[in-house]
C-alpha positions in Angstrom: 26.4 -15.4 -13.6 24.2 -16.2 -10.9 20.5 -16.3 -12.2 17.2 -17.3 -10.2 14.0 -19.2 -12.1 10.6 -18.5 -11.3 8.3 -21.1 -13.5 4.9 -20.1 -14.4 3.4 -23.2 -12.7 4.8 -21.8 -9.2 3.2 -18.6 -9.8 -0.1 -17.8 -7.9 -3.2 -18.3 -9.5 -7.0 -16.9 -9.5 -9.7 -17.6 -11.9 -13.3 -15.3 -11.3 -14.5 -16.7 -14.4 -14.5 -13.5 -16.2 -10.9 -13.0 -15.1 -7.8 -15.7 -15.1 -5.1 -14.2 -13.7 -1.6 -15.7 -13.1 0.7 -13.5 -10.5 4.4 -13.5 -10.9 4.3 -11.7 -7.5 1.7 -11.9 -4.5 -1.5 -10.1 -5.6 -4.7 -9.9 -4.3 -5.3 -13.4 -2.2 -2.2 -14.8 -3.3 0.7 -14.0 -0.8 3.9 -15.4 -0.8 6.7 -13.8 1.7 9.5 -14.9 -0.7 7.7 -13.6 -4.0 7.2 -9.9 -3.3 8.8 -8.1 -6.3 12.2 -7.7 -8.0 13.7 -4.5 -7.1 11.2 -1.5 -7.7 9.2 -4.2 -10.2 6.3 -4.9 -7.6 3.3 -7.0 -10.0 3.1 -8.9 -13.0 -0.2 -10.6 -13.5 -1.0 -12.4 -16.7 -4.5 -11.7 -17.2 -7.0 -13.2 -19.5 -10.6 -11.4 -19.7 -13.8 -12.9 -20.8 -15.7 -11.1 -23.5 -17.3 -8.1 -22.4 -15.7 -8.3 -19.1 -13.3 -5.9 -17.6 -12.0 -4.3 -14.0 -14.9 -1.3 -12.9 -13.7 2.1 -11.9 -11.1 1.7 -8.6 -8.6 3.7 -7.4 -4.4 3.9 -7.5 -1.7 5.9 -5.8 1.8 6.1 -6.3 2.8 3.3 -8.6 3.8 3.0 -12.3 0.8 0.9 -13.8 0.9 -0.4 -17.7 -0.4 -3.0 -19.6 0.8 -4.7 -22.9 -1.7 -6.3 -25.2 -1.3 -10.1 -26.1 -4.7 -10.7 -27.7 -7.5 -9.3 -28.3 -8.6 -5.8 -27.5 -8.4 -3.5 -24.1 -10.4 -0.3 -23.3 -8.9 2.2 -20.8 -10.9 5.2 -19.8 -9.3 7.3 -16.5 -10.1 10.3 -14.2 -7.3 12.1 -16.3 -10.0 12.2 -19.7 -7.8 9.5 -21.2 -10.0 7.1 -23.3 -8.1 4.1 -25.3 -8.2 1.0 -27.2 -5.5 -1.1 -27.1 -4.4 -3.6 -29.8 -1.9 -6.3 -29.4 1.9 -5.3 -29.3 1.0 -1.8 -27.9 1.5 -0.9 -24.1 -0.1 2.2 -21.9 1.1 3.2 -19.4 -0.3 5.6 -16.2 1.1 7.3 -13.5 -1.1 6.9 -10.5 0.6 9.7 -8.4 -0.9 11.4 -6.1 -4.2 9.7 -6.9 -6.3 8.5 -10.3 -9.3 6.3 -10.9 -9.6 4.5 -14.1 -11.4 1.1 -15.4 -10.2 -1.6 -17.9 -12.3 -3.7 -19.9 -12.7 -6.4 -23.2 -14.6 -4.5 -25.4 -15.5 -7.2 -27.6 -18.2 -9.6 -27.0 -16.8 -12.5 -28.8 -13.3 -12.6 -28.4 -11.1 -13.0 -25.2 -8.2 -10.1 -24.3 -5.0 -11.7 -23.3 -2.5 -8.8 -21.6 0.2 -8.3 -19.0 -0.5 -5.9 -16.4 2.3 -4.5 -14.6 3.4 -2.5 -11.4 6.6 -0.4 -11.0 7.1 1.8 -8.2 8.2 4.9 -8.9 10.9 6.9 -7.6 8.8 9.9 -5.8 5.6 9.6 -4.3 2.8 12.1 -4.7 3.7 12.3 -8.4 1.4 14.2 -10.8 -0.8 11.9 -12.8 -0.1 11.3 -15.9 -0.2 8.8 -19.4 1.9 7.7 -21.9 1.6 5.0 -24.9 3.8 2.8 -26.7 2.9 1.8 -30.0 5.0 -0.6 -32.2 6.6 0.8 -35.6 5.8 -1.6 -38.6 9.5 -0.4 -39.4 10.9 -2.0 -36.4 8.5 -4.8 -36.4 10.8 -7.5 -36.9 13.6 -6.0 -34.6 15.0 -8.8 -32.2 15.4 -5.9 -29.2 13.2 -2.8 -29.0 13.1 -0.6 -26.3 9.4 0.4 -25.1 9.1 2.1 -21.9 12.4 4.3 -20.2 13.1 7.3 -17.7 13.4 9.6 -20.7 11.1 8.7 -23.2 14.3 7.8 -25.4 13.9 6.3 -28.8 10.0 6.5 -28.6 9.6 4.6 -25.7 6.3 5.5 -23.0 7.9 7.5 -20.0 7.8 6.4 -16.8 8.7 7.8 -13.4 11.3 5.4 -12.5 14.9 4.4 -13.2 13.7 1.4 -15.3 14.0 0.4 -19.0 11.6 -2.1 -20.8 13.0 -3.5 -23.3 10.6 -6.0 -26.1 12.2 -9.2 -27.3 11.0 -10.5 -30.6 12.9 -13.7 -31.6 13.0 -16.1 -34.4 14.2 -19.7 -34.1 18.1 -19.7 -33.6 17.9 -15.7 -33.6 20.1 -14.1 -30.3 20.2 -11.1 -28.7 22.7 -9.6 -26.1 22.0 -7.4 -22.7 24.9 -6.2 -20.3 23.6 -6.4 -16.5 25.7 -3.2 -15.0 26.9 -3.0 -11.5 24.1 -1.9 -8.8 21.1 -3.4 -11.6 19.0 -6.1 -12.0 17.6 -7.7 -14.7 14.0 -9.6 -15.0 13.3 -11.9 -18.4 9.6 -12.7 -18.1 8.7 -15.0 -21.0 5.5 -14.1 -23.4 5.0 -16.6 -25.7 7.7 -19.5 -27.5 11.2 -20.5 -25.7 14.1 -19.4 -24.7 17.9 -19.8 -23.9 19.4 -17.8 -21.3 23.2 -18.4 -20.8 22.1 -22.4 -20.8 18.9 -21.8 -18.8 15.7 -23.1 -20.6 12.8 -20.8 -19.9 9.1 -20.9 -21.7 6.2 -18.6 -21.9 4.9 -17.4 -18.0 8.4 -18.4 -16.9 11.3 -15.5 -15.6 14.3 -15.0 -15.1 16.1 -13.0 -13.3 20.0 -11.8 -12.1 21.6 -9.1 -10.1 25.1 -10.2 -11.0 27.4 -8.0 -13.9 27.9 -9.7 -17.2 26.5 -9.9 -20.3 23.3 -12.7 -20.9 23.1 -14.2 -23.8 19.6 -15.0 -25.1 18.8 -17.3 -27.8 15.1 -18.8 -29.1 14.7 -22.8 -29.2 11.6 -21.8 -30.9 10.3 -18.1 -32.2 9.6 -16.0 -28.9 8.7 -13.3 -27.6 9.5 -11.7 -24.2 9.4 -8.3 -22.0 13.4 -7.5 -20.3 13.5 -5.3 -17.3 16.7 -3.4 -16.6 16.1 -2.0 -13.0 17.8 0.4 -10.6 
């Protein structure tokens, strides 16, 4: 299976002092031709926030926007009424749409939030705005594979206007899990935390992965990991 490796030292990088921000993809000042998305999977910025600092109100359109926690806490607060704080392992997700405001910020004036912020496109414009959460079940905690975020909302997972699944990876040291890449997808591996073994492929936290080829990957932790799959359209 042919598989492409995007190392979290080639990424693009901005630090604002209250904001240090690693882009997977181009973002903001960063802009790379070759590194415009995967499929409808447009950003994936690694964001670290200073306490008590956070993105003001600002506007989105037509894109699938959600955020999973690392460390520390996030406050959401939107044009839709939604007001939310966010601890680590849980994910919201908002459907711009036709058109939303909403601000993000560190509520806590001690500790730093760590989080992944992510863009899908979706698969009509002009949508309705809407939001959806993801929280972890202490049942499922130690799951190796966990589904979080899919067309349908299936098995709890947050819904999201796209034909995309998210699936979490939660690994312990020598544990494995299995994913089949189907004809006409592609998957994306984006490393959280730990190390990983992809079909002989070595990739560590802020490093992805990716294919577009069938066949099943094999993924297996050097070390105990953690890491967001993407199975896209």
């Amino acid at each position: 299976m042919k598989t492409y490796l995007r190392k979290s030292t080639d990424r693009g990088h901005a630090n604002h002092g209250w904001l240090d921000s690693w882009h997977t993809f181009s973002f903001g000042d960063y802009y790379d031709p070759h590194q415009m998305g995967f499929r409808s999977l447009r950003v994936i910025n690694q964001d670290r926030v200073a306490p008590g600092g956070g993105f003001g109100t600002h506007p989105h359109r037509n894109m699938e926007i959600f955020s999973y926690v690392l460390e520390g806490q996030l406050e959401h607060k939107d044009s839709m009424g939604n007001g939310r704080t966010l601890s680590p392992g849980q994910i919201q997700l908002m459907s711009a749409g036709s058109g939303v405001t909403h601000s993000e910020f560190n509520p806590s004036p001690s500790t730093p939030a760590h989080f992944l912020q992510i863009w899908i496109q979706p698969h009509s414009m002009g949508l309705i705005p809407s939001y959806t959460e993801w929280h972890p079940d202490p049942l499922r905690e130690n799951d190796p594979k966990v589904l979080v975020i899919s067309a349908e909302g299936r098995e709890g997972s947050a819904t999201i206007h796209q034909d995309a699944d998210v699936w979490r990876l939660r690994l312990q040291a020598g544990q494995s899990s299995t994913h089949l890449a189907q004809e006409g997808r592609g998957l994306w591996l984006q490393v959280l935390h730990g190390e990983l073994d992809v079909d002989g492929v070595t990739v560590a936290a802020g490093d992805a992965i990716s294919t577009e080829d069938v066949g099943a990957w094999n993924i297996t932790a050097i070390r105990a990991s953690e890491a967001l799959l993407f199975d896209l359209r």
